[in-house]
N, C-alpha and C positions, 0 to 999 in steps of 0.2 A: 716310861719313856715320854718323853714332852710332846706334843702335837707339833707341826711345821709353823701353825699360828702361833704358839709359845715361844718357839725358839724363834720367831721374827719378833714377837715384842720384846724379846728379852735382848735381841742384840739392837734394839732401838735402848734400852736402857738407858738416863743419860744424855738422851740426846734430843735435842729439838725436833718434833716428828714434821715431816713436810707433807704437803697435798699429795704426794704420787705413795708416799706411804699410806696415809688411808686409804686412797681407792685401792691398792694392792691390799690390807686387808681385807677390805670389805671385798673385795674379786674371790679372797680366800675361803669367805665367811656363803658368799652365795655358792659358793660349788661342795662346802662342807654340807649343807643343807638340802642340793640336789642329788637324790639317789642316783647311781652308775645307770640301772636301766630306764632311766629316762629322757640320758642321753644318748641312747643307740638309736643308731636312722637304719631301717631297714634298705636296702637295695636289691634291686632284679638282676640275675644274668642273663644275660640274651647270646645269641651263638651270630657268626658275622653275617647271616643272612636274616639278622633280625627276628628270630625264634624266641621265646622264652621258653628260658632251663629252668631256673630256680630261683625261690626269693629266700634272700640270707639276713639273719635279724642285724648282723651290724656289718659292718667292715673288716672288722679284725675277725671275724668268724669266717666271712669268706676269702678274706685273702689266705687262711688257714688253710680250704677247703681245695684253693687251685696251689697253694706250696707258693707264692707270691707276700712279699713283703705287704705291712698295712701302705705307707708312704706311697708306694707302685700304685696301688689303686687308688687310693686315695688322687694322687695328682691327674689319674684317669677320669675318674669322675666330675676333678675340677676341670677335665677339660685340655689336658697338658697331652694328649696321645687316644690315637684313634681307638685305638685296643689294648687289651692286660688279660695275661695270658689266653692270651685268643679269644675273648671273649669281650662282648660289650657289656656296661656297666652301666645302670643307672638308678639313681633315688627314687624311693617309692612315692 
């Protein structure tokens, strides 16, 4: 089965490659080469009077752990909503 980088060169075939082509392989070539757990950012939950509960290795682990979508917390974290599922959120 071809990698996503093959079958982008291969449908470049043919064809004059432009500037936003390269930097999109090479966008592909740098995240091929970063391992998954390198880019999990741990976070803390805290409870609304500012307690801390628990520290979760990523995102998608705790949004797991409250039954909350990644995206929900995630836009908490950036800032979009005071709270996610009743709890504060934040980067370690």
């Amino acid at each position: 089965m071809p990698t996503l980088q093959e079958k982008y060169l291969k449908r470049l075939e043919g064809r004059k490659p432009s500037k936003k082509s390269y930097e999109m392989f090479d966008k592909m070539e740098s995240l091929k080469t970063k391992p998954l757990h390198n880019r999990k950012k741990p976070i803390f939950q805290y409870t609304k009077d500012d307690v801390f509960v628990y520290e979760h290795p990523s995102v998608s682990q705790a949004s797991f752990s409250v039954n909350r979508s990644v995206s929900a917390l995630s836009m908490h974290l950036r800032g979009h909503s005071k709270l996610c599922a009743g709890f504060i959120w934040r980067y370690k």
